[in-house]
SEMARKE-853377 format. One record per residue (C-alpha): residue number from 1; x negated, y negated, z. Coordinates in steps of 0.5 Angstrom, whole numbers, always signed. Example, Ala and Ser with C-alpha at 12.3 -4.5 7.8 and 13.67 -1.06 7.14 Angstrom:
SEMARKE-853377
NODE   num    east   north      up
NODE     1     -25      +9     +16
NODE     2     -27      +2     +14
This chain:
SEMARKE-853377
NODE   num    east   north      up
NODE     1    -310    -389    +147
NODE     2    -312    -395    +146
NODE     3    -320    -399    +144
NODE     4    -323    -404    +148
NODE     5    -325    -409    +143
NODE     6    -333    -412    +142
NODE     7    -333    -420    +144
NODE     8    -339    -423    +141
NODE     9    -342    -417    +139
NODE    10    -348    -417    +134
NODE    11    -344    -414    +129
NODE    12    -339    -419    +125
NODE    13    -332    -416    +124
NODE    14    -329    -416    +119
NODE    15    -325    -422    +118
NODE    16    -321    -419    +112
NODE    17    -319    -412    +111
NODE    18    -323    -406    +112
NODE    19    -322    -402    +105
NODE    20    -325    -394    +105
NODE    21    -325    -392     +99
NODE    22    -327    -384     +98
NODE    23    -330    -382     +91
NODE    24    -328    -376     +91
NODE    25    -333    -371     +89
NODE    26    -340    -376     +87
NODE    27    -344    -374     +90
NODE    28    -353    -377     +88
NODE    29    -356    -372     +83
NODE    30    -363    -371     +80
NODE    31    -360    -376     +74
NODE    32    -361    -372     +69
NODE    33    -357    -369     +62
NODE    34    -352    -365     +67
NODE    35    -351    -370     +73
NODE    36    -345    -373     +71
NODE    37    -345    -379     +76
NODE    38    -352    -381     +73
NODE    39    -350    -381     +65
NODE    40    -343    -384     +66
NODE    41    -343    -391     +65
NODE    42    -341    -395     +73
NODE    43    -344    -402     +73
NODE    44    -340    -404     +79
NODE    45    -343    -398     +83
NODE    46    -350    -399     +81
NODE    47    -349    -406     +82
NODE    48    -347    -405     +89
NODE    49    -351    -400     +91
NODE    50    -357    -405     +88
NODE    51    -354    -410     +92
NODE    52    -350    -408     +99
NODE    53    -353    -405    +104
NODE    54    -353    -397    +102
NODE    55    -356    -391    +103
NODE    56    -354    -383    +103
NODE    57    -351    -379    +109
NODE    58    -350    -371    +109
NODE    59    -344    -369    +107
NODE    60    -345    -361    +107
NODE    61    -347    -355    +112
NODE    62    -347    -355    +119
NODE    63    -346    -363    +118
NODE    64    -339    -363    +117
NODE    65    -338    -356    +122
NODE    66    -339    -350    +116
NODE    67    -344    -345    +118
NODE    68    -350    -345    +115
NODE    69    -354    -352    +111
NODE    70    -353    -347    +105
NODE    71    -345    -347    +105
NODE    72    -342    -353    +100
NODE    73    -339    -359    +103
NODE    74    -332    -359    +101
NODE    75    -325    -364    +102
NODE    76    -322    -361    +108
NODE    77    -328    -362    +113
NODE    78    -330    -368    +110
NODE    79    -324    -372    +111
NODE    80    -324    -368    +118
NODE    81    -330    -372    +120
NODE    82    -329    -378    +117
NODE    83    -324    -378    +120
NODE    84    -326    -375    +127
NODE    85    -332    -379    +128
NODE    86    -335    -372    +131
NODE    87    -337    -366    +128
NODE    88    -332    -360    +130
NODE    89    -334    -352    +128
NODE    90    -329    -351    +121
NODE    91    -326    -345    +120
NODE    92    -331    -341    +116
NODE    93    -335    -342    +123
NODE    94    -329    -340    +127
NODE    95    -327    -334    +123
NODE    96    -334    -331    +123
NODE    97    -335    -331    +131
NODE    98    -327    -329    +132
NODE    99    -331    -322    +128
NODE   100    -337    -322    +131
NODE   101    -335    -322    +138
NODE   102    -329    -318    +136
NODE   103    -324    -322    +138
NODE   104    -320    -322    +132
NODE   105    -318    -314    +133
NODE   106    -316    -314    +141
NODE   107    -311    -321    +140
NODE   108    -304    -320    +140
NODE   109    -302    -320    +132
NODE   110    -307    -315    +131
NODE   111    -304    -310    +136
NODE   112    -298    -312    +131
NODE   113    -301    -310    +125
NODE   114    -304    -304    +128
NODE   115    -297    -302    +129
NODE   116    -293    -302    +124
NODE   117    -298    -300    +119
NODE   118    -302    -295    +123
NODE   119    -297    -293    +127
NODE   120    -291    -293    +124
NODE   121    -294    -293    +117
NODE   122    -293    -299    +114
NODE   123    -298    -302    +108
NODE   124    -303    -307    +110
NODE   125    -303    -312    +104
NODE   126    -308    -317    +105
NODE   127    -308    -324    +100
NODE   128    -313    -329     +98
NODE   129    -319    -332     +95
NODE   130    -324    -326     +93
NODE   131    -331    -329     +93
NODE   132    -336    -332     +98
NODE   133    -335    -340     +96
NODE   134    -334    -341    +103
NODE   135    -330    -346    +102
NODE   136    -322    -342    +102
NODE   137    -324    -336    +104
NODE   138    -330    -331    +104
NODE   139    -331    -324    +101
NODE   140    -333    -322    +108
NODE   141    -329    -324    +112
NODE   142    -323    -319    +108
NODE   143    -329    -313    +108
NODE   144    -329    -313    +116
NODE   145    -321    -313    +116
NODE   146    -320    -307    +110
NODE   147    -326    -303    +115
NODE   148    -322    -305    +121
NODE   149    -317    -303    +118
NODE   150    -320    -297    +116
NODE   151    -323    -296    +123
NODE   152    -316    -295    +126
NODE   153    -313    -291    +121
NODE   154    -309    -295    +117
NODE   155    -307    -290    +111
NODE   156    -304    -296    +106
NODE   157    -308    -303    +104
NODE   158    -307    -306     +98
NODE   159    -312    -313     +96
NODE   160    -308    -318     +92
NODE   161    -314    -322     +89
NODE   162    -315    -330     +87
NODE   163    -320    -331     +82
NODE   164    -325    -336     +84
NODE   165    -329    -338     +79
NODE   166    -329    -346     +82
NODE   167    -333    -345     +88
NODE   168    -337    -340     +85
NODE   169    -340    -339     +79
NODE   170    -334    -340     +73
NODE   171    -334    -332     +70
NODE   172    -336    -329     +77
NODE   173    -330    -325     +78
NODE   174    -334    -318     +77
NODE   175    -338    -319     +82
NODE   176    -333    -320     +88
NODE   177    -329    -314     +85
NODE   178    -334    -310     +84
NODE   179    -337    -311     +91
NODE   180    -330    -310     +93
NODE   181    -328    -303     +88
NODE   182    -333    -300     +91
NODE   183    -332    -301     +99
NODE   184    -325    -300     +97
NODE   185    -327    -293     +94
NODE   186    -332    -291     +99
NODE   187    -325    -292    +105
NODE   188    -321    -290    +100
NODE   189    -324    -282     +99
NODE   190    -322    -280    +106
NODE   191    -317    -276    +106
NODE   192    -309    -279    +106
NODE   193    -311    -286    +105
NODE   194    -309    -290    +100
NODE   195    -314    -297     +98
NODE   196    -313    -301     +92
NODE   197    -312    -307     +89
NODE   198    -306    -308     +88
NODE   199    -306    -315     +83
NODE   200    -308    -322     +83
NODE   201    -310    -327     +78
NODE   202    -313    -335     +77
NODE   203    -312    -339     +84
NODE   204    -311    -345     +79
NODE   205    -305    -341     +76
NODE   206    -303    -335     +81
NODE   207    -301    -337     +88
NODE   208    -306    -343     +91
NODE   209    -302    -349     +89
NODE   210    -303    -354     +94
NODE   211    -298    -360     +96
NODE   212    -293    -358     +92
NODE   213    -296    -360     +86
NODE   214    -293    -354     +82
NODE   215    -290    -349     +85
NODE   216    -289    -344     +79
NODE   217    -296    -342     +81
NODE   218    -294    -340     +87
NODE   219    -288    -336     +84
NODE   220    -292    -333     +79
NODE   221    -297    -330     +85
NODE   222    -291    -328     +89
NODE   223    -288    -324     +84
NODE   224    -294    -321     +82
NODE   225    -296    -318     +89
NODE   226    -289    -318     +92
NODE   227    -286    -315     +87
NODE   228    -291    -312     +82
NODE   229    -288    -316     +76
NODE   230    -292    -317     +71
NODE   231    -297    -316     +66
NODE   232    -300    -309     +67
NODE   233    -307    -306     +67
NODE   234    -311    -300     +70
NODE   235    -315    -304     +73
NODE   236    -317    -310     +76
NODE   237    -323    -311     +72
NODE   238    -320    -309     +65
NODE   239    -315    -315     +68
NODE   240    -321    -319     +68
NODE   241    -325    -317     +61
NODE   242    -319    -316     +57
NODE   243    -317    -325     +59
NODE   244    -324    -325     +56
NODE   245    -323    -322     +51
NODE   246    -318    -325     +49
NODE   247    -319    -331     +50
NODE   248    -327    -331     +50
NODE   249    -327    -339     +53
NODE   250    -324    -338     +59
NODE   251    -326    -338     +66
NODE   252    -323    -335     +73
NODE   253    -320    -339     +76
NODE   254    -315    -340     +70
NODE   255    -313    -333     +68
NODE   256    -306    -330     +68
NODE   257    -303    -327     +74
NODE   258    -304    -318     +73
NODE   259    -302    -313     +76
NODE   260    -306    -306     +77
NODE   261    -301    -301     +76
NODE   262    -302    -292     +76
NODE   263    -297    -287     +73
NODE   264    -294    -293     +69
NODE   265    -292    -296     +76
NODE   266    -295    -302     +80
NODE   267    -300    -299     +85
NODE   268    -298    -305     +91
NODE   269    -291    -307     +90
NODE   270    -287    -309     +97
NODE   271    -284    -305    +101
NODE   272    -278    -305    +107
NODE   273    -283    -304    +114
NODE   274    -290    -307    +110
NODE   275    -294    -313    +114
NODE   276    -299    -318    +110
NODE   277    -305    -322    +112
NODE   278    -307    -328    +107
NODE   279    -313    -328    +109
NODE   280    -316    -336    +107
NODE   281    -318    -340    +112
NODE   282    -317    -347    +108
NODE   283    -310    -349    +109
NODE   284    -307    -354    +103
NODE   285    -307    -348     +98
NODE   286    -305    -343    +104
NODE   287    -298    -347    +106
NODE   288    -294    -346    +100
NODE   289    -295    -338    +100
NODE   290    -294    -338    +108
NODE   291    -288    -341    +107
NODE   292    -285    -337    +101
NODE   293    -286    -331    +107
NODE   294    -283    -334    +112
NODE   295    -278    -340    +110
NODE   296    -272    -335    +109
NODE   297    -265    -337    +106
NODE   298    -266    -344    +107
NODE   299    -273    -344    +101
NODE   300    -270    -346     +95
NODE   301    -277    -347     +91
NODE   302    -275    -341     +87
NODE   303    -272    -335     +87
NODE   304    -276    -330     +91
NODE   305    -272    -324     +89
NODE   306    -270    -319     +93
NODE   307    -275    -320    +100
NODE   308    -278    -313    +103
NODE   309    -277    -314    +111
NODE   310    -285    -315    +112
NODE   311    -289    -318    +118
NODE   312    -293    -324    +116
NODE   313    -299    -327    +119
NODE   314    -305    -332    +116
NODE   315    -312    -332    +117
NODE   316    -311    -338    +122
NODE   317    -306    -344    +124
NODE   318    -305    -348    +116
NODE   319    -301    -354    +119
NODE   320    -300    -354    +127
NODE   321    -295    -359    +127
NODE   322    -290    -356    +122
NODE   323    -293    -349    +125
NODE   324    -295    -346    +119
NODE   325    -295    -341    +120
NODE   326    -292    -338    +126
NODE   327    -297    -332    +126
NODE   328    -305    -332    +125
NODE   329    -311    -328    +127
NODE   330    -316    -334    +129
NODE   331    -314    -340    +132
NODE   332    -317    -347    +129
NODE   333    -320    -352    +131
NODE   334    -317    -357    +136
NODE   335    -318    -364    +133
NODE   336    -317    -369    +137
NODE   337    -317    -377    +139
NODE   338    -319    -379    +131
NODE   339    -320    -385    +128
NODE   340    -313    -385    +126
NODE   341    -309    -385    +134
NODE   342    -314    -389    +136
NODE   343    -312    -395    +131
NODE   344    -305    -394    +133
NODE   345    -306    -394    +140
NODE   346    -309    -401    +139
NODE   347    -304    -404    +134
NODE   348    -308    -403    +129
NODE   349    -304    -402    +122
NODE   350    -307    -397    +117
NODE   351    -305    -395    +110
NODE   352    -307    -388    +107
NODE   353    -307    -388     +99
NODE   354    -308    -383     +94
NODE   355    -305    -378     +89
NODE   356    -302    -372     +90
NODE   357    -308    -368     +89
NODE   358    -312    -371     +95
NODE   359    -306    -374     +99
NODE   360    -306    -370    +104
NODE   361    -314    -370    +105
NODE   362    -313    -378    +107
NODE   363    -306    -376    +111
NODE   364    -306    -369    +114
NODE   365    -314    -368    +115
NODE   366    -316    -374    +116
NODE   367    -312    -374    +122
NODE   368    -315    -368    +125
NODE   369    -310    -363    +121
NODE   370    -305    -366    +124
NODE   371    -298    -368    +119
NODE   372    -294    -374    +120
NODE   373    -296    -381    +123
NODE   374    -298    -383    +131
NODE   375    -295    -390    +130
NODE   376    -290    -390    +123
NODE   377    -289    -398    +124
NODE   378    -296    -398    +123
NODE   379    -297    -394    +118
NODE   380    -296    -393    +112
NODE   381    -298    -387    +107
NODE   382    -298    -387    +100
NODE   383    -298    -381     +94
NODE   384    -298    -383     +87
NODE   385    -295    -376     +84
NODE   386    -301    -373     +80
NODE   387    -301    -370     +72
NODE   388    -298    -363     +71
NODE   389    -304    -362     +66
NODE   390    -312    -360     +66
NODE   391    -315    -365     +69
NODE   392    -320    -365     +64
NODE   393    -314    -367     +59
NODE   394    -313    -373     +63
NODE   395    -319    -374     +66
NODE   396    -317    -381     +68
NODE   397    -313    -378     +73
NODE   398    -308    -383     +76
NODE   399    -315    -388     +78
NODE   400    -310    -395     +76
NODE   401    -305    -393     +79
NODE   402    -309    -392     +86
NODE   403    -311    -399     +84
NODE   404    -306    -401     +83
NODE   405    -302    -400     +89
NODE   406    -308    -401     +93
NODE   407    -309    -409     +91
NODE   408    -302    -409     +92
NODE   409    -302    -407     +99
NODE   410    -308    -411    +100
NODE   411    -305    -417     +98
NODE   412    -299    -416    +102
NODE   413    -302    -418    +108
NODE   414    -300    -412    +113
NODE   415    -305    -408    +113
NODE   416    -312    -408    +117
NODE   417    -315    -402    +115
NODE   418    -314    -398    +108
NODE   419    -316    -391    +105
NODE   420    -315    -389     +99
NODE   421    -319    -383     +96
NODE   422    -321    -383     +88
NODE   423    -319    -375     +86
NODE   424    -323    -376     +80
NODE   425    -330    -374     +80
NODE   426    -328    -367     +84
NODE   427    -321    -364     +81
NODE   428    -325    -367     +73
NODE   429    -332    -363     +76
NODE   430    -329    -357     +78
NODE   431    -327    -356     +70
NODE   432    -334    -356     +68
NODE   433    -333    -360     +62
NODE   434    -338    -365     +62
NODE   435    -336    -370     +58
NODE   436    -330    -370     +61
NODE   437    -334    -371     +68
NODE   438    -337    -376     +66
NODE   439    -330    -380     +63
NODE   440    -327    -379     +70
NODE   441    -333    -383     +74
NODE   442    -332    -388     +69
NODE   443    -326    -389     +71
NODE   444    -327    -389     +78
NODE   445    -332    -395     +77
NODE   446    -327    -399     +73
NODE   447    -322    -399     +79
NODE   448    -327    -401     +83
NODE   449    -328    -407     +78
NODE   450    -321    -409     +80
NODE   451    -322    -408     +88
NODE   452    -329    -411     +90
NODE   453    -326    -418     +88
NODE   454    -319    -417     +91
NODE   455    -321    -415     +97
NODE   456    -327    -421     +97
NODE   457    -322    -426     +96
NODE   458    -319    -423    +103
NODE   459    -326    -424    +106
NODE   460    -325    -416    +107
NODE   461    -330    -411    +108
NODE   462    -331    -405    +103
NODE   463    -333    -398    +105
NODE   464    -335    -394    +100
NODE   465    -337    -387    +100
NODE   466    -336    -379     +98
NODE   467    -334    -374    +102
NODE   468    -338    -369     +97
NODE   469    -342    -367     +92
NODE   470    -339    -365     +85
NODE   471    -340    -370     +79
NODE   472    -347    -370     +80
NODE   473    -349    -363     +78
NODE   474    -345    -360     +72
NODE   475    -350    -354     +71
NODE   476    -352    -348     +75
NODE   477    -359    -348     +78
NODE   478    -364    -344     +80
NODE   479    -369    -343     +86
NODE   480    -373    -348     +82
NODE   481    -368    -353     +81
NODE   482    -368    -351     +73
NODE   483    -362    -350     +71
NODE   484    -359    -344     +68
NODE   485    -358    -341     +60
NODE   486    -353    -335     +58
NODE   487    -355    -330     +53
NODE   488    -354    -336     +48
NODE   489    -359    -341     +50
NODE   490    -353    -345     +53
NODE   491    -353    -348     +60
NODE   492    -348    -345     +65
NODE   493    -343    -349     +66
NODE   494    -342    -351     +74
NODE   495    -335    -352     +77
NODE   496    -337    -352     +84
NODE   497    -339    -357     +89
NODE   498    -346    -359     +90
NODE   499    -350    -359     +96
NODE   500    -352    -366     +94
NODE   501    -352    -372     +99
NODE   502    -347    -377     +98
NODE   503    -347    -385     +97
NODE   504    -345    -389    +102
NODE   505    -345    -397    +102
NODE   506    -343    -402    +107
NODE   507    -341    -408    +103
NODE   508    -339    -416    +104
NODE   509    -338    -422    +101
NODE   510    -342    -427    +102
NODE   511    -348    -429    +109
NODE   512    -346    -423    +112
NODE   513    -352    -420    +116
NODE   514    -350    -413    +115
NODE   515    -355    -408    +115
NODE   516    -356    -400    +116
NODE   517    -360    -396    +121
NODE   518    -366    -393    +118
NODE   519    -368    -389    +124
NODE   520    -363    -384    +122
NODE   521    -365    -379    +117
NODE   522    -360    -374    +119
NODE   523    -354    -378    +119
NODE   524    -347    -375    +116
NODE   525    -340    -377    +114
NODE   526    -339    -376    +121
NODE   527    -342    -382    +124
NODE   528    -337    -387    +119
NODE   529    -332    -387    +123
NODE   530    -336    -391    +129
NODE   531    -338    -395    +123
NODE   532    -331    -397    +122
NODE   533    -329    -399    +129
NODE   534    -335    -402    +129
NODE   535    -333    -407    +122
NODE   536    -326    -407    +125
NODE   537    -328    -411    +131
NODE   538    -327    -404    +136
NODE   539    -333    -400    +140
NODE   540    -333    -393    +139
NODE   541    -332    -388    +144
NODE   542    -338    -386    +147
NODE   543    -338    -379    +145
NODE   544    -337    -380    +137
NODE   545    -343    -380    +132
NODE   546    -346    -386    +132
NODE   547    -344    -393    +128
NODE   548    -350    -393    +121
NODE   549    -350    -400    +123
NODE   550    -356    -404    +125
């Protein structure tokens, strides 16, 4: 699969190197006191803007593939259409159809879990984000499986609930418990079931770790909902309340591991004949869990303990070449063609770089969801490994060291194409902590005071850009756009990610002639891709979203 190239085109190539530079989560703000963006000090992003052809594209809703232009772009399905050059249905879209149309219920794995937990009596346990962020999980789609579930007479289903509080607002855990306490309750009255939540915890230290960043997290969330190990409460929202107490500063996605016990014993532990469904549809916090569950004896990440004999399934496909897992309820999406197989197929050599927070976005989702390399003699991938701390402690991140590994590659000389992704704005932002924000842009904006005259003194071309917003609002915000106050007067805080537009900037050193379209208003990150090939000398293919170049 290869390109055909443009001779004499109207476009000059890049004579030097492409560089794409992913500032994670900056998106454009209103600019004031709580935009982190606009109150950092950035002289090299102003300075670009002001001078290189810029402009915004939309990096949310149905632009990248979600369902609605009301849900949140995030990371996945920004490095899925930068990298696609086309917009693809993502899962949340593909989960509600599969319950709309009932598809979900008549497949295969369904028919197995109605086996086994309705026929010969099992336990459903279902796992996974509670809220209505849209971005891993929504609480919807885990209410159609317990009434489903319900519907065919299943006795037993238990909820292992992660606390939110990151796509979401920080302390709405209640709520999403709440909601599902009383459906749990309503299903629950019927005579011989038995419906609870069984345990859960703060997705940043129970179960969701992602890319092996810190597998206790994981360890923490496997005992607390396989084995019914830990610390114990009557229920899930005393669970909630009692953290709060206890530490009046802390916020849901950072709570401890609990366990809802009754008659001084866990409510949900495991048992031999029980099946579970972990019901995210995002992959990179889902791979971790699903392999604990199925690896077997050759795990060794941390002992599992005695493992129940348990039938396991995903909401969807989390990785299609390490098939992770083996059994899902929702196919997903079938991501073909990327920009990435494309320049492998026309010799082209690329470098993807970040760290370990980000790195499998510019790898595995920038490639269409799809691990490992088209062409490893011409590809080459980078992690820098990431800081086992709150990224608010450390907001800088590991910025230089990108840098620094980003200009060695660039003066080496064997790379046509580069992208990296900057972690900072995103993983900073969604602590909430403002100064913090700020501190992470910053440093951001000082690597990219390095790169700009190391990639000029190439002749190259640099591609700048978000895949989402973050930074740019640290408040949350009413209908009007005012932000909100607690009972206190103070502002409440925003660890989500906006749905503000994202920056994009073409720049070149030098008479370079490059201008942007401005007869498209509704371009997203999807049309980058063709902008890319275009800069790199290649015609994009007919059926991608058209190049930003004029």
């Amino acid at each position: 699969m290869s390109l055909e190239l443009r001779p004499g085109s109207r476009i000059k190539p890049s004579t030097g190197p492409v560089l794409l530079v992913v500032m994670d989560g900056v998106g454009i703000g209103c600019g004031d006191r709580w935009d982190a963006v606009a109150l950092a000090r950035t002289p090299t992003l102003d300075r670009l803007s002001a001078g290189s052809p810029y402009r915004s594209l939309i990096a949310h809703g149905t632009a990248v593939g979600l369902p609605s232009d009301a849900d949140m772009g995030n990371s996945e399905v920004g490095h899925n259409a930068l990298g696609a050059g086309r917009v693809f249905d993502q899962g949340a879209k593909l989960v509600n159809r599969a319950i709309a149309d009932r598809s979900i219920f008549q497949g295969e794995v369904w028919k197995d879990l109605t086996k086994r937990c309705a026929g010969a009596g099992g336990a459903l346990h279902l796992i996974g984000l509670l809220s209505d962020g849209n971005v891993h999980s929504h609480q919807d789609h885990l209410h159609a499986l317990v009434e489903q579930a319900a519907a065919e007479n299943f006795k037993t289903v238990y909820v292992h609930t992660l606390l939110d509080g990151r796509d979401v607002p920080e302390t709405s855990a209640l709520v999403y418990l709440d909601r599902l306490e009383k459906l749990l309750g309503r299903l629950d009255s019927a005579s011989g079931r038995r419906y609870r939540i069984a345990s859960g915890g703060g997705r940043m230290v129970t179960t969701m770790d992602r890319y092996e960043a810190d597998w206790p997290v994981v360890e923490r969330g496997w005992n607390a909902h396989v084995h019914g190990s830990g610390r114990r409460f009557g229920s899930a929202g005393e669970a909630v309340q009692t953290c709060r107490d206890e530490d009046p500063g802390a916020i849901d996605q950072f709570l401890p591991p609990f366990v809802v016990e009754e008659d001084s014993k866990p409510v949900g532990a495991m048992k031999d004949g029980d099946a579970v469904v972990f019901y995210n549809f995002r992959g990179d916090r889902a791979l971790e869990i699903s392999r604990a569950f199925e690896e077997g004896k050759r795990f060794d990440k941390f002992d599992r303990g005695k493992i129940p004999d348990l039938f396991y399934a995903g909401m969807t496909l989390y990785d299609g070449d390490l098939a992770i897992p083996k059994t899902y309820l929702v196919s997903p999406p079938a991501i073909d063609r990327t920009m990435g197989e494309y320049l492998a197929g026309s010799g082209v050599s690329q470098f993807a770089l970040s760290e370990t927070q980000k790195y499998g976005h510019v790898t595995y989702f920038w490639n269409g969801n799809r691990g490992g390399k088209f062409d490893p003699a011409l590809e080459t991938y980078v992690e820098i490994p990431s800081d086992r701390v709150p990224f608010d402690q450390r907001p800088w991140m590991k910025a230089a060291e990108i840098t620094d590994s980003t200009i060695e590659a660039l003066a080496s000389g064997k790379h046509r194409f580069l992208r990296i992704n900057y972690a900072n704005g995103d993983m900073v932002g969604h602590t909430g902590d403002l100064e913090a924000t700020i501190n992470a842009v910053q440093a951001v904006d000082l690597g990219l005071n390095r790169l700009v005259p190391a990639l000029e003194a190439l002749d190259g071309t640099l591609v700048l850009l978000a895949d989402h917003g973050n930074a740019d609002e640290m408040v949350e915000r009413d209908k009007s756009g005012k932000p909100k106050f607690d009972n206190r007067g103070r502002p409440r805080r925003k660890t989500s990610h906006s749905l503000n537009a994202v920056p994009f900037i073409v720049h070149r050193a030098g008479e370079h002639g490059l201008r942007l379209r401005d007869d498209m208003p509704d371009a997203g990150l999807a049309n980058v891709a063709a902008t890319v090939l275009e800069l790199l000398g290649f015609i994009p293919p007919d059926d991608y979203e058209p190049s930003l170049l004029s």
